[in-house]
N, C-alpha and C positions, 0 to 999 in steps of 0.2 A: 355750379352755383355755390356762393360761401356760407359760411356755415352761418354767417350773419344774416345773410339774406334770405335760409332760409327759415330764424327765428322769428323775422319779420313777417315771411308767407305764411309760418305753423298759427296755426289755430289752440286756444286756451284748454284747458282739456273741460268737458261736459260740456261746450258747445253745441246745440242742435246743428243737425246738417240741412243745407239748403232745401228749400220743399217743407220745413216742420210745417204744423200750421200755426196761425198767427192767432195771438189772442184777440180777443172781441173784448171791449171797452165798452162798461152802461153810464149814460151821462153820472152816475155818481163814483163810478171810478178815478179816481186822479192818474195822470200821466207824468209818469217819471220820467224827466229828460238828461240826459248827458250829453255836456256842451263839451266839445272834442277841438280845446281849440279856444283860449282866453285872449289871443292879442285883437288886434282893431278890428274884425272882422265878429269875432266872436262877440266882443263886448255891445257889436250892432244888434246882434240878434240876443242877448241880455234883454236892452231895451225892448225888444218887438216883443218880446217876454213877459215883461211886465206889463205891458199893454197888455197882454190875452190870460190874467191867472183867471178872470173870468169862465176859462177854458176849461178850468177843472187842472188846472197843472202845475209843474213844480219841476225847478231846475235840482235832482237830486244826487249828480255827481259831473266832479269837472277834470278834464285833462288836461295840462299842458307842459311842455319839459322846460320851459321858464317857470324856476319857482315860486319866482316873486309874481308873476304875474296871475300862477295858479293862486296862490296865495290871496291873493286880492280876489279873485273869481270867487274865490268861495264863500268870503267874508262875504261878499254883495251877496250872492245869492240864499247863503242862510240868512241873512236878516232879509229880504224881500218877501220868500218863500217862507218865512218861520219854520226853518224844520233842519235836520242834519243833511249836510252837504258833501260827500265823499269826495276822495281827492288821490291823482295818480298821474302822475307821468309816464306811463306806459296806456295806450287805449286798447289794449287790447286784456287790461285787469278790468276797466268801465265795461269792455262790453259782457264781462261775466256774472254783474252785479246784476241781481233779482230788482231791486229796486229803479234799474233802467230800466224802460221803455219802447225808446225811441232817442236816437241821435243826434249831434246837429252836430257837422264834420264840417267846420270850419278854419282848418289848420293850411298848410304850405300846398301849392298847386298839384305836386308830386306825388302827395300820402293822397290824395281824394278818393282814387279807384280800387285801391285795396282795402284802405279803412272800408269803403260802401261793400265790400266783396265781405270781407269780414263782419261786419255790422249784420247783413241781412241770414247771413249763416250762421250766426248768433241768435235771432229771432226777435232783433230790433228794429225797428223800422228806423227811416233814414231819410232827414234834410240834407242834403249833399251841397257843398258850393261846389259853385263854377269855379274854371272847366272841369266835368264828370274826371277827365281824365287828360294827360298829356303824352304820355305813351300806348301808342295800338293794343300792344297787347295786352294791358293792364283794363284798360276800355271796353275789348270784348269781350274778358275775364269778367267785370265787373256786369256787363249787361247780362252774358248769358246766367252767369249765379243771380240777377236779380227775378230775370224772365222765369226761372225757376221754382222761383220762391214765391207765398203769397203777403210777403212784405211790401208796409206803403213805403214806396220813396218818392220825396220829392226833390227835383235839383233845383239848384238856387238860380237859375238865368229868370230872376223876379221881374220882368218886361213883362212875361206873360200875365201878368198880376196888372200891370199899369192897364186904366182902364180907357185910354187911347188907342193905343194902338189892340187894346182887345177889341173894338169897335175898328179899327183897319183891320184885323184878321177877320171877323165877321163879311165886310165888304166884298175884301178879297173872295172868299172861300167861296161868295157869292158870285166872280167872276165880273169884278163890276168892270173891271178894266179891259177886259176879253184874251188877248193871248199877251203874259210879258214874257217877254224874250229881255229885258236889262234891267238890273239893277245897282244903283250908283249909291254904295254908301263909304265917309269918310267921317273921323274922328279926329280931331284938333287940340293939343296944348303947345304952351309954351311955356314948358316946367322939364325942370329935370326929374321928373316923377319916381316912386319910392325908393327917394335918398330919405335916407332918415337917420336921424343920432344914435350910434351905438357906440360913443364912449363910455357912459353907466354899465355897461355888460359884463360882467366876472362870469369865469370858467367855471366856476365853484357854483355857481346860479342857475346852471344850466344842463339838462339829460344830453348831452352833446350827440351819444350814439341813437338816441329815439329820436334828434334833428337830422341828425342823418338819413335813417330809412331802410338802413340796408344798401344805400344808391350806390355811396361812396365811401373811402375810411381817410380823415383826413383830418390834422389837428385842430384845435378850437379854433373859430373865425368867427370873432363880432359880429364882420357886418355880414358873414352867410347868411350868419342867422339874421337880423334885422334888415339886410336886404336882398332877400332871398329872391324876390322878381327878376333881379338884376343878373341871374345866373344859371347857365345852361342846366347844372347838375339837379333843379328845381323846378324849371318854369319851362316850356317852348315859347316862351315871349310872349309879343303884343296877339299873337293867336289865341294864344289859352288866357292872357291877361283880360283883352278886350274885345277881340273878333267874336269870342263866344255870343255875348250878348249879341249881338247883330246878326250874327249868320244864323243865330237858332230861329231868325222868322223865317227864315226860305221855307223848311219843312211845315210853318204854323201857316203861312199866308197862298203856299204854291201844295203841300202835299207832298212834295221833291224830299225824300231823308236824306239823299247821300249825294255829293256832285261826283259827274263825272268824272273829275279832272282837276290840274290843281296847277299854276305857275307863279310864284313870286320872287321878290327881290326886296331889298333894303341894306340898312347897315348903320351902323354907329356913327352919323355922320357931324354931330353936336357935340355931344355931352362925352367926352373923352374922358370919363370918368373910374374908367376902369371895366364899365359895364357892358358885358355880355353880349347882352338883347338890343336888338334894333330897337332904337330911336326915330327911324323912318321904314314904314314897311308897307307894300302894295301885293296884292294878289288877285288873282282872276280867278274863279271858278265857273267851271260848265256846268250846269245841271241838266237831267236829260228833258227832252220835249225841248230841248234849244232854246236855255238862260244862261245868259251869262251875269256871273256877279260881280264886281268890283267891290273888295275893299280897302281902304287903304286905313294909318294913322298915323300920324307925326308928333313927336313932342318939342319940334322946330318952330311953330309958327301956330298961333291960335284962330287961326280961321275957322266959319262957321261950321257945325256938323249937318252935315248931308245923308240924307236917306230917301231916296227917289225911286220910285218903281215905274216903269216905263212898260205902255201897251198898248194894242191898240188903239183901245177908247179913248186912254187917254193917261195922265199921271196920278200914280199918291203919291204926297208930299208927307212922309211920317214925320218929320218935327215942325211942321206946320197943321199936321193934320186937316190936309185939303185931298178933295180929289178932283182933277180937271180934262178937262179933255186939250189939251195943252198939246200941240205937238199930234195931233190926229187928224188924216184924212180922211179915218173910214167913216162911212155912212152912216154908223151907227156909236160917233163920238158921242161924249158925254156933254151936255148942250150945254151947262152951265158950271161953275164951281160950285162944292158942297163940301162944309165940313163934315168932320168924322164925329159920328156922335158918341160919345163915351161910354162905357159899358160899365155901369157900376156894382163893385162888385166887395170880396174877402181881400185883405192881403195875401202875400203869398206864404208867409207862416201861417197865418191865420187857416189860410184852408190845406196847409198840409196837417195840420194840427185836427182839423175836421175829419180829414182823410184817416186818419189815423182812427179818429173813434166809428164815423162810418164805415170802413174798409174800401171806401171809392177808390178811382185813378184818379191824383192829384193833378195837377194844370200842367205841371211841368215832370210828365214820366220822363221813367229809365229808357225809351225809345228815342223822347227829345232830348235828354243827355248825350245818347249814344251820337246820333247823327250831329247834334253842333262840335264834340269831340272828335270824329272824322274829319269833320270838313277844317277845324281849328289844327289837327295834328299832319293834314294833306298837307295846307298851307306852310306848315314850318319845316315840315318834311323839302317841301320845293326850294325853300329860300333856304334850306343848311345844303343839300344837295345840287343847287340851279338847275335842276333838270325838271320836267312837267310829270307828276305826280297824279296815280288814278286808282278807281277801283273798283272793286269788281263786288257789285250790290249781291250777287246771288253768294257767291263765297262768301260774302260781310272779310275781305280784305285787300289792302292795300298791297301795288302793284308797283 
């Protein structure tokens, strides 16, 4: 290991060790956040922020190694927040500061598992985005220090927040469909999706070795940094980009956390742009009790998005939010169509922010991180290797 990599894995010094206990919040305590993570991403959950100061909160320090961009983070959130705003290009000085909290790790696909490893052994609780994690071992690194710890964390796959298909997971759970053995979902653009301008970029602007990670050592590169999707050394692709959201209902709607098995393919078949990551990609997953899932995405062709579960009774239609007995012989089809009734509820800040002051398990735990990380990191695993990709639930690893 280098010695970069392993200033990256070291911990701040007076950090607590995983397991402290967590503090307890009385509705007049305020919640100190640190936003880990000021570009497009970050600046979403800004907003979802000031929606909720009714929360009793306050964004009270910001990370990012664009300094212009921390720059601007800070100015918004001390005048929103009326208060002093710390500020740092290194996350792991934010997570020393008494005046954090709790987290919100909305930085490059690659830092998610270690920052949330570090965060909760710090004694912060943690908004994670999606995907938890893109590499295995960092994944199980991060589940098992969370399992650990009695830190809230919530991860960002925010579906389970939409109040649609929380009402399809109810259904489900209830077996309304009887046995599914198939699931058909695909995702559609016809965009050469994140290209983005990174001529304004100066070296002089930028923590270049905190963008890095530890991953790689390699000189300054515009567009790494601004299009960091578009490359191996940061992303496993359209798995960890967009699979995540979708494969994290198998384990919400079936109970299934980990598939069997794993086979895909795709490739750069459009956008010769330089870019990495497939542009077209399909994968098949088994899950056990005999499901298979289909997902595919393209950024070729914008046809409709599909989400179909297939079962005995009959089908859900998640982007139409129907359920039918469509395709059922058995005796005990579903007799008529019925929409889903919507489940109304918190956002998903909202009640990870909740979670925080109750000490509950948030909608979207470190178990449903872990499992759509699996099955998103099987998948890219198949399609860099072509060979069929499995694992082994009692060990918790891949084969």
């Amino acid at each position: 290991m280098s010695a970069s990599r392993r200033t990256f894995l070291g911990m701040a010094a007076g950090v607590p060790a995983a397991g402290a206990p967590a503090r307890t919040f009385s509705p007049n305590d305020r919640i100190g956040i640190g936003l880990i993570g000021a570009g497009s991403r970050g600046r979403h959950h800004f907003g979802d922020l000031i929606k909720l100061k009714p929360e009793n909160i306050a964004i009270t320090a910001v990370c990012d190694v664009h300094r212009p961009a921390l720059d601007e983070m800070v100015e918004r959130s001390s005048s929103a927040f009326n208060g002093p705003v710390r500020k740092t290009t290194d996350y792991r000085e934010l997570l020393a500061w008494k005046e954090v909290d709790a987290v919100i790790i909305a930085s490059p696909d690659f830092t998610h598992a270690e920052m949330l490893a570090e965060a909760v052994r710090a004694g912060k609780d943690v908004y994670c985005e999606k995907p938890m994690a893109t590499v295995f071992a960092d994944a199980k690194r991060a589940f098992h220090t969370v399992k650990q710890s009695s830190q809230v964390v919530q991860i960002g796959t925010q579906r389970r927040s939409e109040p649609g298909l929380m009402g399809a997971a109810a259904l489900m759970q209830r077996g309304v469909l009887g046995r599914v053995t198939r699931v058909d979902m695909e995702v559609n653009f016809h965009q050469a999706r994140w290209r983005r301008d990174y001529s304004g970029l100066r070296a002089e602007d930028i923590d270049w070795p905190r963008f890095l990670f530890g991953r790689s050592d390699r000189p300054f590169d515009a567009r790494r940094l601004r299009e960091w999707q578009l490359f191996r050394d940061y992303t496993n692709g359209l798995p960890g980009l967009w699979m995540s959201h979708y494969i994290d209902l198998v384990p919400w709607f079936l109970g299934a956390p980990y598939p069997r098995s794993a086979v895909a393919s795709g490739g750069v078949y459009l956008w010769k742009d330089g870019r990495e990551t497939e542009d077209v990609f399909q994968s098949l997953l088994e899950y056990p009790d005999g499901c298979l899932v289909r997902w595919a995405m393209s950024l070729t062709n914008a046809a409709p998005v599909r989400n179909a579960w297939y079962g005995t009774r009959g089908v859900l239609d998640c982007e139409r939010l129907t359920v039918s007995g469509e395709g059922s012989s058995d005796k005990d089809k579903i007799q008529s169509t019925l929409a889903v009734e919507p489940v109304q509820t918190d956002t998903h800040m909202e009640n990870f922010l909740r979670c925080v002051r109750s000490r509950k398990t948030p909608r979207a735990n470190i178990q449903d991180g872990f499992s759509h990380a699996v099955a998103g990191i099987m998948a890219a695993e198949a399609m860099r290797t072509g060979r069929r990709v499995t694992f082994d639930s009692t060990r918790l690893e891949i084969v």
